[in-house]
KOLRO-906708 format. One record per residue (C-alpha): residue number from 1; x, y, z. Coordinates in pm, 1 decimal. Example, Ala and Ser with C-alpha at 12.3 -4.5 7.8 and 13.67 -1.06 7.14 Angstrom:
// KOLRO-906708
+-----+----------+----------+----------+
:  nr :        X :        Y :        Z :
+-----+----------+----------+----------+
:   1 :   1230.0 :   -450.0 :    780.0 :
:   2 :   1367.0 :   -106.0 :    714.0 :
+-----+----------+----------+----------+
END
This chain:
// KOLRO-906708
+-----+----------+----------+----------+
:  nr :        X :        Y :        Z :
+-----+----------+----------+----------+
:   1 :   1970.8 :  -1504.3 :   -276.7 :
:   2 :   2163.4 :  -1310.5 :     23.2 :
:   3 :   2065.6 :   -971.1 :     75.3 :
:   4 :   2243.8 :   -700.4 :    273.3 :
:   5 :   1950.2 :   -507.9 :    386.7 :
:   6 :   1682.8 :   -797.2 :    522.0 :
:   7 :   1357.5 :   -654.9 :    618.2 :
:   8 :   1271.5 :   -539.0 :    958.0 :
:   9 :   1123.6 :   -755.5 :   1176.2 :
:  10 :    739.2 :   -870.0 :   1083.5 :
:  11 :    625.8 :   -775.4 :   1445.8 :
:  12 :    720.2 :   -409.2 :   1392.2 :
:  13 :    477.4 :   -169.9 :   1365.0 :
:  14 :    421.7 :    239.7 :   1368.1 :
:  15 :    387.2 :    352.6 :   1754.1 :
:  16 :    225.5 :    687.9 :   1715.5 :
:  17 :    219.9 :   1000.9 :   1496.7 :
:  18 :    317.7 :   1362.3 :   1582.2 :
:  19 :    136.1 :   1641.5 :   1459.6 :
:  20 :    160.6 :   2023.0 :   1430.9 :
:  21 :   -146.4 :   2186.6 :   1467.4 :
:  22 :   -261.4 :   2524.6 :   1453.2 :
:  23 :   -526.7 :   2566.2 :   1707.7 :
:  24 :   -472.5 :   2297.4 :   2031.0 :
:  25 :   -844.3 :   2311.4 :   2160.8 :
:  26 :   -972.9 :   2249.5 :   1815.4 :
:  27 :   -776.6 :   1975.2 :   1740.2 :
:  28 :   -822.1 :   1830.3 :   2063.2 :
:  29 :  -1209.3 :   1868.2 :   2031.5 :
:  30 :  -1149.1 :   1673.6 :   1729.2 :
:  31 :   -919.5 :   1364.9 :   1864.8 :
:  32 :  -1124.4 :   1366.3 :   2181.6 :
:  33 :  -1517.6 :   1454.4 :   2109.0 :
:  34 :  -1523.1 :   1306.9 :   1717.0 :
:  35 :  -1264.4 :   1048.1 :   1705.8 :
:  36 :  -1323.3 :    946.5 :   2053.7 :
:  37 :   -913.8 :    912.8 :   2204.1 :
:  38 :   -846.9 :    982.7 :   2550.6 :
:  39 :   -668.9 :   1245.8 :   2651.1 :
:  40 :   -397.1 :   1149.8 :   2832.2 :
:  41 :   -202.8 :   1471.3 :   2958.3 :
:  42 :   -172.9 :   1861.1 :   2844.2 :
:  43 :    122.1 :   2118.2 :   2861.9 :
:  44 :    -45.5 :   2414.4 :   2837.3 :
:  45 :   -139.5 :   2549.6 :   2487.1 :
:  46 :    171.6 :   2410.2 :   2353.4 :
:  47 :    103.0 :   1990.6 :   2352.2 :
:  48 :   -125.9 :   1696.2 :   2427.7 :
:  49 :    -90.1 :   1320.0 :   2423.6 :
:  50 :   -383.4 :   1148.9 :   2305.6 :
:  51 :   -481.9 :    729.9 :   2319.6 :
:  52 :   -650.6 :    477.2 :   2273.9 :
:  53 :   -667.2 :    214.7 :   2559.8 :
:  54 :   -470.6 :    408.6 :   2815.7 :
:  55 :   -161.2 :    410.1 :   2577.2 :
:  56 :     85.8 :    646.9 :   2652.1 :
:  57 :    -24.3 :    823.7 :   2346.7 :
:  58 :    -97.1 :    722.8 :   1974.9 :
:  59 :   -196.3 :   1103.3 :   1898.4 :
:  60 :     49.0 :   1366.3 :   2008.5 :
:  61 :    -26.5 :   1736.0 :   1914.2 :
:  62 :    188.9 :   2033.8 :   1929.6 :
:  63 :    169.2 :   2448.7 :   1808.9 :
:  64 :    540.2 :   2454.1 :   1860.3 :
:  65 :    600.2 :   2558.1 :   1516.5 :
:  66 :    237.6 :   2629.6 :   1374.4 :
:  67 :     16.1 :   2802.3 :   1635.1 :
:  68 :   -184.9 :   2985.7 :   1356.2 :
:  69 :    -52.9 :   2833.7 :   1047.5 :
:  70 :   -202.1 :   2768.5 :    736.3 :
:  71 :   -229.5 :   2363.3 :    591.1 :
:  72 :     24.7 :   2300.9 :    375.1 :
:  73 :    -29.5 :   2427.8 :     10.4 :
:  74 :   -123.4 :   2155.9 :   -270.4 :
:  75 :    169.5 :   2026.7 :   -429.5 :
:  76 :    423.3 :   2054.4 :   -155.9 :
:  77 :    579.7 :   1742.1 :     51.9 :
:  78 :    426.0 :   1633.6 :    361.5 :
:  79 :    212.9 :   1399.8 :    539.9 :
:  80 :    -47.3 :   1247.0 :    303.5 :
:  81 :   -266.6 :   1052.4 :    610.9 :
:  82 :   -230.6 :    839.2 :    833.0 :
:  83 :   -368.7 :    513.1 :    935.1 :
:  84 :   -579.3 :    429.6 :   1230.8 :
:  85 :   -629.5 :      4.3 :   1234.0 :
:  86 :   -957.5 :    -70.4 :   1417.3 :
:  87 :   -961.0 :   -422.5 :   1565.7 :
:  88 :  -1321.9 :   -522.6 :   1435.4 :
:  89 :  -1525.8 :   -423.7 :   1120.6 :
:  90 :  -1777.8 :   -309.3 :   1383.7 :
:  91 :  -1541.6 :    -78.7 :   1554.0 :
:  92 :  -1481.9 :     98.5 :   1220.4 :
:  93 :  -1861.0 :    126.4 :   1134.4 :
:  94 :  -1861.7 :    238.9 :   1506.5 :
:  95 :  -1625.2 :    491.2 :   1418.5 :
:  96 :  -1774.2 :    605.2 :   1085.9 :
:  97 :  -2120.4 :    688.0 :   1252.9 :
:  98 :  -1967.5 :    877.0 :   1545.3 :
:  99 :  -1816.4 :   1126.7 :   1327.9 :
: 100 :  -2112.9 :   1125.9 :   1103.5 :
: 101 :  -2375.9 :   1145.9 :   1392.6 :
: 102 :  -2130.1 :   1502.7 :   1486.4 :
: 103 :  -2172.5 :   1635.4 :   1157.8 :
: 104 :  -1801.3 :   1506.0 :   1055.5 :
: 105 :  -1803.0 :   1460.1 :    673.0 :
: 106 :  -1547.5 :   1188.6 :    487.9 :
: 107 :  -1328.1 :   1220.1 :    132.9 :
: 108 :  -1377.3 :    883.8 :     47.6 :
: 109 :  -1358.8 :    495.5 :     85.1 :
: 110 :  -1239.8 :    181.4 :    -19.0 :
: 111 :  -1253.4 :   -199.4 :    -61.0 :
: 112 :   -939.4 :   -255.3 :    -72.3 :
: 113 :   -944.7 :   -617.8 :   -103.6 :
: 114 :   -688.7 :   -651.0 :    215.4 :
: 115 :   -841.6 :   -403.9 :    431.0 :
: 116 :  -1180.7 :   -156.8 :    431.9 :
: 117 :  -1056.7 :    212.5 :    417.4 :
: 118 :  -1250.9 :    513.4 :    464.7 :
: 119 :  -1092.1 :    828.8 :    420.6 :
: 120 :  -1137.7 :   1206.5 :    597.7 :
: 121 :   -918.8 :   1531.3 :    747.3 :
: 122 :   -858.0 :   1675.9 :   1082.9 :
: 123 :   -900.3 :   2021.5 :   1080.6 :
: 124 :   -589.2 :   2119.6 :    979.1 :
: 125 :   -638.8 :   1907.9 :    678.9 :
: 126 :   -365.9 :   1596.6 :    813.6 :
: 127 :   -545.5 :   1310.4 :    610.5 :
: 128 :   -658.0 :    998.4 :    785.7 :
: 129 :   -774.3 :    640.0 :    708.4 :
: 130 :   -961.0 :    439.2 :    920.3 :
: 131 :   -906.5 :    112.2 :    842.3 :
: 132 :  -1047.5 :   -233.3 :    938.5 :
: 133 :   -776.2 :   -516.4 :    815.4 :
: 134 :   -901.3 :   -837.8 :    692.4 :
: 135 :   -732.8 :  -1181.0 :    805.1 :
: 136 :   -428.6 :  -1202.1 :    602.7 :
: 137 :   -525.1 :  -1522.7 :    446.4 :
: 138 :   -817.3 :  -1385.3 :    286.8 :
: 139 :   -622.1 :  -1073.4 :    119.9 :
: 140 :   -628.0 :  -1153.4 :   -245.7 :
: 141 :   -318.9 :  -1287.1 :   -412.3 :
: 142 :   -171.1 :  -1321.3 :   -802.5 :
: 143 :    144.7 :  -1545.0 :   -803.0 :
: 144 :    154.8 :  -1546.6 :   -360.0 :
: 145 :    183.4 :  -1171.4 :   -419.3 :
: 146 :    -68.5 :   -958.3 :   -253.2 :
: 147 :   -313.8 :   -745.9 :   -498.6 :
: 148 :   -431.0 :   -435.2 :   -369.5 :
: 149 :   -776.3 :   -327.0 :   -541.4 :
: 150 :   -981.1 :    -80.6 :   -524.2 :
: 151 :  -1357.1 :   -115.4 :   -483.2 :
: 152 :  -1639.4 :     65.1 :   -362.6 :
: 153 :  -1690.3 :     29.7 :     -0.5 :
: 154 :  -1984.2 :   -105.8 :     86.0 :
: 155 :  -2167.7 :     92.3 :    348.9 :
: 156 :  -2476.9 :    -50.0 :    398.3 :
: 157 :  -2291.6 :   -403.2 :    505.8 :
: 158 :  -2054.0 :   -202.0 :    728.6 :
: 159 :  -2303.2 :     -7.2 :    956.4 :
: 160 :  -2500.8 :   -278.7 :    955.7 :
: 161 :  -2216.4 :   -417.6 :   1146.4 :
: 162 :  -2328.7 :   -261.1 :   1454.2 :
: 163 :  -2662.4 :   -478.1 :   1477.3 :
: 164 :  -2926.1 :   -168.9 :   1478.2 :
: 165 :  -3098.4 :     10.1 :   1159.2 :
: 166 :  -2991.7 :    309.5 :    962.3 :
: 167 :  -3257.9 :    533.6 :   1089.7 :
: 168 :  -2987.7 :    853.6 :    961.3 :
: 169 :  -2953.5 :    668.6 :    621.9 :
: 170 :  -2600.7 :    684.8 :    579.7 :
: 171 :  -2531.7 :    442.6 :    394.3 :
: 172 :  -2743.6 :    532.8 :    137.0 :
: 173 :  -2616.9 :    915.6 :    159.6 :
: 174 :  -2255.7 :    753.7 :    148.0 :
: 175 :  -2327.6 :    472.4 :   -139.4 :
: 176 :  -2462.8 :    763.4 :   -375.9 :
: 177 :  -2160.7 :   1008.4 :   -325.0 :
: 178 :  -1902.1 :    806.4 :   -280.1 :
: 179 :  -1916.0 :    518.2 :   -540.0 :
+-----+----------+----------+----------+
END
């Protein structure tokens, strides 16, 4: 069957995101110390371009319209996160402990059968996932159609992704509150 609106191309993918932020050294700290981007240039108190990689930017932040503002109030429109797609399982459990070993806490996490998804804010409460995709022909299917699920994420086989022992015991601490 023809259709008039055929999907974008399967190369296409989401450049960066824009956010307004109330406080531009805090959420830099953030980007920069916990999540670990480069920064890649500053105007003044008003914006900075953060990457990965030497990227232009992935992150850009801005207090053009909310130097001082409040998080949006439950049950209005918005952003509801973002996505940040680590190359390796290892470079998600990489990123996990970082935030963890700076005293970074997380919402949640999932197995989501496609991808491993854990789940946490910025400081002014933009939601994120970081996300380590599986090989598409591993990602469950029902009829070729891809089923989403969602599981616990196992911790204790992530972090031991990076090849050293738990000597923080998080993913313990994460296995009993986030199940």
């Amino acid at each position: 069957m023809a259709t008039s609106n055929p999907s974008i191309p399967a190369g296409s993918h989401i450049g960066h995101v824009h956010l307004k932020v109330a406080d531009l050294d805090r959420s830099i700290r953030f980007y920069h110390e916990l999540m670990g981007f480069d920064l890649m240039m500053r105007f003044g108190d008003e914006a900075a371009f953060l990457s990965a990689g030497g990227y232009h930017h992935h992150i850009g932040l801005n207090t053009w319209e909310s130097s001082g503002g409040e998080p949006p109030a439950p049950g209005t429109t918005g952003l509801y996160h973002f996505a940040i797609n680590y190359p390796t399982r290892s470079d998600l459990a990489a990123a996990l402990k970082r935030l963890l070993d700076r005293g970074w806490s997380i919402d949640g996490a999932s197995d989501h059968g496609t991808h491993d998804a854990i789940y946490l804010h910025d400081p002014d409460f933009n939601g994120i996932e970081l996300a380590w995709d599986r090989p598409s022909h591993e990602w469950p299917r029902q009829n070729g159609i891809v089923e989403f699920s969602r599981q616990p994420l196992d911790f204790a086989s992530l972090l031991a992704e990076l090849g050293e022992p738990d000597q923080a015991g998080y993913g313990e601490m994460l296995a009993a509150n986030y199940k």
